[in-house]
N, C-alpha and C positions, 0 to 999 in steps of 0.2 A: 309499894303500889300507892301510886297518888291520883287518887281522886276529886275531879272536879264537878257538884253537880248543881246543876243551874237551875233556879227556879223558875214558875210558870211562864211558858213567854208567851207575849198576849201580843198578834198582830205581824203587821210589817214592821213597826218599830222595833219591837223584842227581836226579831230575826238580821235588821238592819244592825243593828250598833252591835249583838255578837257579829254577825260580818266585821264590822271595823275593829273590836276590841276582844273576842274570843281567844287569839294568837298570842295575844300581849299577855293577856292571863296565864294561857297555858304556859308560854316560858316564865313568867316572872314566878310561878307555882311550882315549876318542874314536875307538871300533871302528866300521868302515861293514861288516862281515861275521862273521857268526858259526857256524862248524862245528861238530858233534859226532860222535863216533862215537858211536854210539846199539844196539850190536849185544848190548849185556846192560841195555837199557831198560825193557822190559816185565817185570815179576818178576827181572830178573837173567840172563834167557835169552830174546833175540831182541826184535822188535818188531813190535808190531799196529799197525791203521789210526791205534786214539784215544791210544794213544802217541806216534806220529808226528804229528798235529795239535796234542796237546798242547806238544810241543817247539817247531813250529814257530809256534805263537801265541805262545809265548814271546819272540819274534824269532832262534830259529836258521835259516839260512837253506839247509842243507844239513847231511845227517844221512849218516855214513860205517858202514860195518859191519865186519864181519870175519867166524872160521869160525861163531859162533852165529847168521849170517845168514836160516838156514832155522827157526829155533828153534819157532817161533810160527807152526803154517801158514797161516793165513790171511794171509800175507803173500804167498801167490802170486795173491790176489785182486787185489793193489795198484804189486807192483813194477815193471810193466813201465810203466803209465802214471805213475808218481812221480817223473819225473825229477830231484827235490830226494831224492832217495836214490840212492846206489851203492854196488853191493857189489862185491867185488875182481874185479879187468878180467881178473887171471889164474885163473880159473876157467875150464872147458871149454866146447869150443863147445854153443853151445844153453841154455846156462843163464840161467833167466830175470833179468830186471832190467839193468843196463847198470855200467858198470866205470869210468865217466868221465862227469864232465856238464858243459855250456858254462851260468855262470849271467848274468846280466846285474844288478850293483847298481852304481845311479845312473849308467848307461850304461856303465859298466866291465865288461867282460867276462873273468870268471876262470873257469878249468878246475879241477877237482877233479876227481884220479884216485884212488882206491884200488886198494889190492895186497895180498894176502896172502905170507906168506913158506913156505920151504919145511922148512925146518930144526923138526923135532920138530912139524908140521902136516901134514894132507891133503896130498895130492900133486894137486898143478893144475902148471900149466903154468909156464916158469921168468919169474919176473916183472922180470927182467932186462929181457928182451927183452919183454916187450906195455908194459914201461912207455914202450919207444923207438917201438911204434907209436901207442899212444893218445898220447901227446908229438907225435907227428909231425902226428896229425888235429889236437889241439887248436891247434897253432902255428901252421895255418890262419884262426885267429878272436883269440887273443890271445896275448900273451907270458906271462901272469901263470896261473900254471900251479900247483896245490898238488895234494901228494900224502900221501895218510897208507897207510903203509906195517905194517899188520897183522900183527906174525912176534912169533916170540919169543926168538928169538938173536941177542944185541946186533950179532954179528958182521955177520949178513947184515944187519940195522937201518943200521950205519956203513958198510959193502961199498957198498950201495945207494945212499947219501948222498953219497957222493964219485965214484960210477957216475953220477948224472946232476944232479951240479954244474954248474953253467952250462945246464945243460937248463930248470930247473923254476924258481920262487920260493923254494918249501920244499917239506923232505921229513921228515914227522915220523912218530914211532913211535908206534904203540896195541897194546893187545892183554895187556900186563904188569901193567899196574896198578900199577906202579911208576915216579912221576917220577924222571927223571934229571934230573942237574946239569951237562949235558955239552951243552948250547944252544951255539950256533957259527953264525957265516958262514962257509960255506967257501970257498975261495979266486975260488971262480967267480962268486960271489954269492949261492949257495944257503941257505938259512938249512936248519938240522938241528936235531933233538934225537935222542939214541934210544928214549924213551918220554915221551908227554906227564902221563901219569899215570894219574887216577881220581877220578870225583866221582860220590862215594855215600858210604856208612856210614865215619866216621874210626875207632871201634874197633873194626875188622875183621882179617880175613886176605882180603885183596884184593877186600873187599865183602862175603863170608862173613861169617856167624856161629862166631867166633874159637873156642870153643867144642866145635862142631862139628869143625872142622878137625884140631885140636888130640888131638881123637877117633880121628879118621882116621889119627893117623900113630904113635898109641899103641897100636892095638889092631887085630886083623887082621879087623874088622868091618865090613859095608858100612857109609857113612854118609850122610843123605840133607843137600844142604848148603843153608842159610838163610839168606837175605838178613839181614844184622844190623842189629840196632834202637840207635837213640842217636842221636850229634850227627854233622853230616859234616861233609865236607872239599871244595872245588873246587880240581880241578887243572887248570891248563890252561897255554896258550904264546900269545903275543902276538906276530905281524910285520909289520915294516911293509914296503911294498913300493912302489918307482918304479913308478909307473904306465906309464911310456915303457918303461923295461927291462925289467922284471918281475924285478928284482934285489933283495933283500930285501937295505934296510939297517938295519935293529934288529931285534933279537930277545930276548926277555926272558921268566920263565916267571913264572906264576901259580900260591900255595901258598896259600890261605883255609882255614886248620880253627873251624869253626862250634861249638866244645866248650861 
């Protein structure tokens, strides 16, 4: 099982150039599944109906989120029946949409959990522990378990990683917009990174209009921030995974800038 999963896509850009270059990945990888967190899709902030179909006509075959979850309201028209979306399973009870989904490609059955982190984030519930119970439901239907882990402190990102080694396939980081170079199987056979990246605008501040930003930390003036225009980037991470174990044996990342 080969998996492709793509970091944060920020905008029209991020969705534009997988349109043109998603295909060429998937053959040049020989990928049978492909993820995205998609939670700054829609303009940079959240995701609608024709965002989410658009990605998914692309061939992604599950769309992961994080805190810009709610960005976009009319997403409480769709989440609770789009089981090809989940937003973090550590949120409070009663919130709509679901935190885990069982998928089925080419009769292979893989779980995909996500999680927000708590460190400099909303405070939900500690994602330690609902990662052990949604783990415990999905181990019911498959071994091959992947988890993208939503935070922003590398600390809890590697804590977490080595917290359920041997549990999961993979446990990858979003939310940073910044690829690491720190890809690994860990002892138990987990495959990790602590952030997969970003694919949207390459001359940005983490998809911003640099500009803007740049504004913001010079002057003690509100600034309103702008998806930036130009050439992008695809970031993403590739694993492959035993089908019998659900043990990920390669792991390799993906850096495309489209300049």
């Amino acid at each position: 099982m080969n998996t492709l999963i793509i970091g944060d896509i920020v905008g029209r850009i991020g969705r534009n150039i997988l349109k043109d270059k998603l295909r060429q990945l998937i053959e040049e990888n020989d990928i049978n599944l492909v993820i995205a967190n998609a939670e700054n899709a829609a303009g940079g902030n959240g995701i609608t109906r024709k965002v989410a179909d658009e990605l998914f006509e692309m061939g992604i075959s599950a769309l992961t989120m994080g805190n810009h979850v709610w960005d976009q309201k009319e997403i409480f028209n769709f989440i609770d029946e789009e089981r090809r979306i989940v937003r973090p399973a550590n949120y409070l009870p009663n919130t709509p949409g679901r935190g885990s989904s069982l998928l089925n490609i080419n009769n292979i059955k893989i779980g995909i959990i996500n999680l927000q982190g708590t460190v400099f984030m909303p405070c939900n519930n500690n994602p330690f522990f609902v990662a052990d119970e949604e783990i415990k439901m999905l181990k019911e239907h498959t071994n091959i378990i992947i988890v993208d882990f939503h935070a922003e402190a590398t600390s809890e990102k590697i804590a977490l990683g080595y917290y359920l080694d041997g549990k999961v396939s993979c446990v990858y980081g979003t939310h940073t917009h910044v690829q690491t170079a720190d890809e690994k199987i860990l002892p138990g056979g987990t495959g990790y990174i602590t952030d997969v990246g970003m694919t949207g605008p390459y001359d940005s501040v983490l998809g911003m209009d640099k500009d803007k930003i740049i504004k913001k930390f010079t002057s003690s003036l509100p600034v309103k921030f702008d998806i930036a225009k130009g050439p992008a980037q695809i970031n993403g991470l590739v694993i492959k995974i035993d089908e019998s174990t659900g043990k990920c044996i390669d792991i390799y990342r993906i850096n495309k800038n489209y300049i």
